[in-house]
C-alpha positions in Angstrom: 24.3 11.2 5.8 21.6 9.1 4.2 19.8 10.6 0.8 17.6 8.7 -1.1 16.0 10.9 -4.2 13.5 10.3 -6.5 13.1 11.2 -9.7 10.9 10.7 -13.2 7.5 11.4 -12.0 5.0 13.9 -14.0 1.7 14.3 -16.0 0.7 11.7 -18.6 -2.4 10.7 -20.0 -3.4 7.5 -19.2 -2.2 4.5 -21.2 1.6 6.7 -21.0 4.3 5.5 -19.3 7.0 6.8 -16.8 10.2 5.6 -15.5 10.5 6.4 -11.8 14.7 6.3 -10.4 15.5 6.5 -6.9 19.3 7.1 -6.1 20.5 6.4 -2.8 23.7 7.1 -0.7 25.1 7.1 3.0 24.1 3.4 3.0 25.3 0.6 1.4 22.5 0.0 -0.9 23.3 -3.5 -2.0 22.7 -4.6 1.6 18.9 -2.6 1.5 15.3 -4.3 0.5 14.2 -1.7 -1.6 10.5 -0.6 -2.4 7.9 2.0 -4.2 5.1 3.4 -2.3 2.0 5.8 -3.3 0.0 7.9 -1.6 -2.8 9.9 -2.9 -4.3 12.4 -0.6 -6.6 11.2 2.0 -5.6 7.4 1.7 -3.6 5.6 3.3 0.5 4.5 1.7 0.0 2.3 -0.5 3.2 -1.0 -0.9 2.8 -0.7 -5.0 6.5 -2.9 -5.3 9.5 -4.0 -3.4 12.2 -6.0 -4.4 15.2 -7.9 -2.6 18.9 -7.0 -2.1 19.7 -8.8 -5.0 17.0 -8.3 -7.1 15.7 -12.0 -7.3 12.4 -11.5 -5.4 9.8 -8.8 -6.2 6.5 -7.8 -5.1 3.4 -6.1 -7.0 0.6 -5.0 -5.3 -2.5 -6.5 -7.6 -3.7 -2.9 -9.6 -0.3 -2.4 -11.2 0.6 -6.2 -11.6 1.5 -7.0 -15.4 1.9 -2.8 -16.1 4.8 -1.8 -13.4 8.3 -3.2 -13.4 10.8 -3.0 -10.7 14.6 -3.3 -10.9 17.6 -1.9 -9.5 21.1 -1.4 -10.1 23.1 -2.1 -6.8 26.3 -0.7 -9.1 25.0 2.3 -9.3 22.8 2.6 -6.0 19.8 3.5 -8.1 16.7 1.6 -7.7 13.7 2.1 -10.7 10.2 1.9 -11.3 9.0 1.3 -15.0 5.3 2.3 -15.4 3.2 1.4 -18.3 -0.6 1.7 -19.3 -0.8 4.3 -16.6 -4.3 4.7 -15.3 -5.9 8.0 -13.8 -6.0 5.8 -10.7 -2.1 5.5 -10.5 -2.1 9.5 -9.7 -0.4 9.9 -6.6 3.0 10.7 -5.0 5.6 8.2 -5.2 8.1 7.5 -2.6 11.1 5.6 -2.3 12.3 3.7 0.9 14.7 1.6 2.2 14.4 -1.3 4.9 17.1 -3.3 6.4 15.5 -6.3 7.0 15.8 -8.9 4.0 12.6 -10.3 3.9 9.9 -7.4 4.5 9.6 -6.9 0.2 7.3 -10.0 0.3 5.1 -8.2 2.1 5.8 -4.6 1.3 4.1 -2.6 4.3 5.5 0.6 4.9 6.2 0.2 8.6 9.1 -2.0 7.7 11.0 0.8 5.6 13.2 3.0 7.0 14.9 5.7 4.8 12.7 7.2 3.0 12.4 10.0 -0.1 10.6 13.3 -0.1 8.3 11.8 -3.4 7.7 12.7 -6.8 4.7 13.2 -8.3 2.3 11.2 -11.0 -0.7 12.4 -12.5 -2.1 10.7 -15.2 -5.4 12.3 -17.0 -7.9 10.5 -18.5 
């Protein structure tokens, strides 16, 4: 049975930082392109990083480029999101997902992904 959680989201102020985990399982993760999404009510999900099997090619969508940091940890199935200089703009819910393909974290479009997490929310006040 595939799971992928997420965890670490919550309320900062802006210029705070979070660290967003996913753990996954039912799937061997190593094999996965990995990726963060957002979603803030009444837009569209957002690609905000994705990053390859083995971690050597990443993706940042251009607001959070130089503030968010991707990694994962294919030992422990766990995939992360380090958030920094968090802007009121960043409030949304954060999902993780899992794709298949190797190459769709270039691109990061949802439509590629195909396990995904139930979210967890960021909120950052101004």
């Amino acid at each position: 049975q595939v799971q992928v959680v997420e965890s670490g989201g919550g309320s900062v102020q802006a210029g705070g930082s979070l660290r967003l985990s996913c753990t996954a399982s039912g799937f061997t993760f190593a094999s996965y392109t990995m990726g963060w999404f957002r979603r803030d009510p009444g837009k569209e999900r957002e690609g905000v990083s994705c990053i390859s099997q083995t971690g050597g090619g990443t993706y940042y969508t251009d607001s959070v480029k130089g503030r968010f940091a991707i990694s994962r940890d294919n030992a422990k199935n766990t995939l992360y999101l380090e958030m920094n200089s968090l802007k009121p703009e960043d409030t949304a819910m954060y999902y993780c997902a899992a794709a298949r393909a190797s190459y769709v974290w270039i691109q990061c479009v949802s439509s590629d992904f195909t396990y995904w997490g139930q979210g967890t929310q960021v909120t950052v006040s101004s």
